[in-house]
N, C-alpha and C positions, 0 to 999 in steps of 0.2 A: 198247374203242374209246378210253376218256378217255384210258389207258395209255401209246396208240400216240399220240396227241395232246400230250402230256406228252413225250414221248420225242423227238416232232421238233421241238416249240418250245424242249426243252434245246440240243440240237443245235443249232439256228437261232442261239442266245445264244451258245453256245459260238463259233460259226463268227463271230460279230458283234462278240464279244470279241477274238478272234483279227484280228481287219481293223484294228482301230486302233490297232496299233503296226506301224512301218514298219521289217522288217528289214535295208533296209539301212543306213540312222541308229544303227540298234541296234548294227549292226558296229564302224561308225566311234565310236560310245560306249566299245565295249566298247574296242577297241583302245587309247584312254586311260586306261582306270578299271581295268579286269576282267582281262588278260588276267597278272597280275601272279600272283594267286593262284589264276586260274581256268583257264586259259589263253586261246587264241586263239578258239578256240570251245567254250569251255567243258568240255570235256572231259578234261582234264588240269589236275586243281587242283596246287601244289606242295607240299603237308601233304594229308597222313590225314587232318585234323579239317576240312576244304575242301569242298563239295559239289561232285559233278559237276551243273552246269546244263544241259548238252546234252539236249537230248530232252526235258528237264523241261516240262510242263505249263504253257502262257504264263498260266492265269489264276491259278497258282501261284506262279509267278517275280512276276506284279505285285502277288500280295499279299504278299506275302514284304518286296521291297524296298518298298513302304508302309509295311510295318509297321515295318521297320527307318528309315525316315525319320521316322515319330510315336511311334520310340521303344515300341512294342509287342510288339517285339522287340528284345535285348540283345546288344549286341555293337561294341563301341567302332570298330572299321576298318570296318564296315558301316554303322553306323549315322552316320562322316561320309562316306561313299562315295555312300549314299543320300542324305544331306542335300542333297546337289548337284545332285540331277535333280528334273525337272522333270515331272509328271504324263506329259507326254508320250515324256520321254527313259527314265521306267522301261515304258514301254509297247513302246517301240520296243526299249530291251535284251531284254524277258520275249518279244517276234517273234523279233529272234534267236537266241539259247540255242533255245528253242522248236522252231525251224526246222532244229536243228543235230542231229547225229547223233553218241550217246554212244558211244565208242568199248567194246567187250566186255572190253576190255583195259587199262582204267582204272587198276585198284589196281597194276599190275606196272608198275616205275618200273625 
């Protein structure tokens, strides 16, 4: 019972996480900063060493570009890419990628 308890209050955070970034802010972000290396929807980075963002996990993506804005993680084109948003503007990029669908066909350029 505590289990099943456990299991829908993650869910419920998870889902409550997920609301407070607005995808489509997150587009028109992305469309300025992102779609350079990552593409349009993320799904088509242009280097091998690029992640695909599509489909990625939004509480992933927000901790990702946090971490790359306090410097927690390394990486010089990120970490002034991040410096530029705004608690709300990486909430609203991590809705879109999120929202988006990784194409199967990624790695074949």
């Amino acid at each position: 019972m505590m289990r099943a308890l456990v299991l829908v209050l993650g869910a419920l955070a998870a889902m409550s996480a997920q609301a407070s970034g607005n995808a489509d802010k997150g587009k028109q972000k992305v469309a300025q900063v992102c779609v350079a290396c990552h593409g349009a929807d993320g799904s088509k980075p242009s280097a091998p060493d690029q992640p695909v963002l599509a489909g990625q996990y939004y509480d992933y993506l927000v901790r990702a570009l946090t971490d790359y804005k306090n410097g927690r993680r390394t990486n010089p084109i990120m970490k002034g890419f991040a410096a530029q948003l705004s608690k709300q503007d990486i909430e609203d990029v991590a809705a879109w990628f999120s929202s988006q669908q990784a194409s199967p066909l990624h790695n074949q350029r």
